[in-house]
C-alpha positions in Angstrom: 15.5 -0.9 2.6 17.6 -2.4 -0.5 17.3 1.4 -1.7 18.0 3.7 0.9 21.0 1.5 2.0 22.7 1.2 -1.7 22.6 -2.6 -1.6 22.6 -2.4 -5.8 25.7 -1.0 -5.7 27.9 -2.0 -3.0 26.8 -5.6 -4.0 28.6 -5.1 -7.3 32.0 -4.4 -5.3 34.4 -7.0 -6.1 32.7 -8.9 -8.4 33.9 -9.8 -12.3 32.6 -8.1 -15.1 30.3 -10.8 -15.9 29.1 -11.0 -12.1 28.6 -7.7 -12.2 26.1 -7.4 -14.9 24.3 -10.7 -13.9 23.8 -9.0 -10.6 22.2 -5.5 -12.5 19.9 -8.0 -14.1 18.8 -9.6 -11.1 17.9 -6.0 -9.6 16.5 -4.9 -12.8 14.4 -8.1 -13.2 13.4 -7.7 -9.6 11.9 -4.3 -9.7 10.1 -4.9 -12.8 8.4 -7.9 -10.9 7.9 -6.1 -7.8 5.6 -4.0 -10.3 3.1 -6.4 -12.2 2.7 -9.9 -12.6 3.1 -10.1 -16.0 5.2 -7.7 -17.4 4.6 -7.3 -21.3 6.1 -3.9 -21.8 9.5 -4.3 -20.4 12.8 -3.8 -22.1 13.7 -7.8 -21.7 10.6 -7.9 -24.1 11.5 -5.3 -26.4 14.7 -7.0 -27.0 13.5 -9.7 -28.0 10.7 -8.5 -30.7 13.9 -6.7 -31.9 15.5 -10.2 -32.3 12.7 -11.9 -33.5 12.5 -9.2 -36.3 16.0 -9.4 -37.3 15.3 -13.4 -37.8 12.2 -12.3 -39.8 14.2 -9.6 -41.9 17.0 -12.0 -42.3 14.5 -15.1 -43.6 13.2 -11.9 -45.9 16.7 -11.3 -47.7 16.8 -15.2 -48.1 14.6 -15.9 -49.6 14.7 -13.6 -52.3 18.4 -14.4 -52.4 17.8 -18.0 -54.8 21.1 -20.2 -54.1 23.2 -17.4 -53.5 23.9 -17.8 -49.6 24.3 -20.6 -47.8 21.4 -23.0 -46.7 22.8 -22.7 -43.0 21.7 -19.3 -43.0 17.9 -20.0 -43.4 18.3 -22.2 -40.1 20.1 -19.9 -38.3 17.4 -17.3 -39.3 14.3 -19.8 -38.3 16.4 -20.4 -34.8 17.2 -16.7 -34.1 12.9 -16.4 -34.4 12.3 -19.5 -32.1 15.0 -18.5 -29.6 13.4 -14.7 -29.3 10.0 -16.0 -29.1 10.8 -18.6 -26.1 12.2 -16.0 -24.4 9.5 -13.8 -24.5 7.0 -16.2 -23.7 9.5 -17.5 -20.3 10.3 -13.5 -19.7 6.4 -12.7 -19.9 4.5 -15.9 -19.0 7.0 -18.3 -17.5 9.6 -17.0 -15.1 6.7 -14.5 -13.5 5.9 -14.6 -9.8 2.5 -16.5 -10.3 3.5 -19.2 -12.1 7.3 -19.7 -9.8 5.0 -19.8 -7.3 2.4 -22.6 -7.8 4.6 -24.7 -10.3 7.6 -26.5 -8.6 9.3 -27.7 -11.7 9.2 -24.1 -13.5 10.5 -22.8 -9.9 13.1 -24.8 -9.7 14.7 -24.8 -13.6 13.9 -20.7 -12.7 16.4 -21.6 -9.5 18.9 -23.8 -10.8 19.2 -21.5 -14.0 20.3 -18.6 -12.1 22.7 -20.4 -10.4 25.7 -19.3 -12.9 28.4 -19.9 -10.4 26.7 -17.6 -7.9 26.5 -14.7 -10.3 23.7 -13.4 -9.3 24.0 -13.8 -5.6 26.3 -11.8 -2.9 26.0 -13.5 0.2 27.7 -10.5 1.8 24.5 -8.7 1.5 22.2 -11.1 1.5 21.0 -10.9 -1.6 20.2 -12.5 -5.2 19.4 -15.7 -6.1 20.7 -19.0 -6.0 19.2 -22.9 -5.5 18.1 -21.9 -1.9 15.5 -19.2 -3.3 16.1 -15.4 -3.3 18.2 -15.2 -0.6 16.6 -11.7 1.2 13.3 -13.7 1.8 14.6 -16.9 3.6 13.7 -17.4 7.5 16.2 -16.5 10.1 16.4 -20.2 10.6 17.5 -21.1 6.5 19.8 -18.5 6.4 21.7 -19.6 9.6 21.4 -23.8 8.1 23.1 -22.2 4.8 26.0 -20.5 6.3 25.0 -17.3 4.9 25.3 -16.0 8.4 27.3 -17.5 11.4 25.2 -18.0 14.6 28.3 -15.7 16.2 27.2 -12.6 13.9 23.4 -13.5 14.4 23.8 -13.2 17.8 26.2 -10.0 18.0 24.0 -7.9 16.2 20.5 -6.7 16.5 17.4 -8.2 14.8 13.8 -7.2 14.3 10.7 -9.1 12.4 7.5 -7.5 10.9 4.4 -9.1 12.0 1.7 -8.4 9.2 -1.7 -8.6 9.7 -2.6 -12.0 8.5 -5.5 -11.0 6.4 -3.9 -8.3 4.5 -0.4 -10.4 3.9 -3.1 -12.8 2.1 -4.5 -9.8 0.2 -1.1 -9.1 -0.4 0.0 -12.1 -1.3 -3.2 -12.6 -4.2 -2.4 -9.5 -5.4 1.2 -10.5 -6.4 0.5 -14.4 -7.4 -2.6 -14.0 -8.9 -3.1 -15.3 -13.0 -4.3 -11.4 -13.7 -7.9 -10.2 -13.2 -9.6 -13.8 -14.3 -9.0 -15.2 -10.6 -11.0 -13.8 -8.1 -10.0 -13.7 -4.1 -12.4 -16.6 -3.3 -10.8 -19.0 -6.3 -7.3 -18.0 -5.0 
């Protein structure tokens, strides 16, 4: 449905230049999770081995440099490899559907640290992120306490739920949380 009706785009209407690209992240980062739970070959991760190799190249060219460039160099070098590698790890390991899911603490810094000033939210469409959740999976009930939608507009228009079977939504649900192929239905 986000698709077919061009939410991507007409949520970008309006916005900054900097809300604007926080909000192509948020869709980009969403479809790559709607894909696998741990995504190792994405371009999030590619950019930062490419960081983590600059650090590494840079720590090369000081070292056989003796004296002749500053000592805050080295340390920006060594932080440039520990900032890349922490980001891979949380883009790979951390900030992953599995572990948001079962971990409160990791779900909530993931929460709060998309909150940018609402930059990756557009409560006009009813979607993002912000410290409620993702805002296109709250109940009809949450998104009428937020304000996202006055109970004038919820009742002028028409509304429709999907009921699931309840035995394939948990299916579903393992599938997408699950800590890869080591945790079997039963242990989920």
């Amino acid at each position: 449905l986000i698709k077919n009706h061009h939410v991507p785009i007409k949520s970008l209407e309006g916005r900054s230049l900097l809300g604007k690209i926080a909000m192509r992240i948020f869709f980009v980062r969403y479809e790559l999770l709607e894909t696998c739970n741990f995504p190792i070959r994405s371009k999030g991760n590619l950019l930062c081995v490419v960081g983590m190799a600059f650090g590494y190249y840079a720590l090369r060219i000081l070292s056989h440099s003796e004296g002749e460039m500053p000592s805050y160099y080295y340390y920006l070098a060594v932080l440039d490899i520990i900032f890349f590698a922490c980001l891979l790890l949380g883009l790979t390991f951390v900030f992953v559907a599995p572990t948001i899911a079962r971990i409160q603490i990791v779900r909530q810094a993931f929460l709060v640290c998309q909150q940018g000033h609402g930059l990756m939210e557009s409560i006009d469409w009813c979607i993002g992120t912000n410290i409620h959740g993702y805002i296109n999976h709250l109940t009809a009930h949450k998104v009428l306490d937020y304000g996202y939608v006055s109970p004038e507009t919820w009742n002028a228009v028409s509304t429709m739920a999907i009921v699931r079977n309840p035995y394939s939504r948990m299916v579903s649900i393992y599938m997408y949380n699950r800590w890869g192929s080591h945790e079997t239905f039963s242990d989920f």
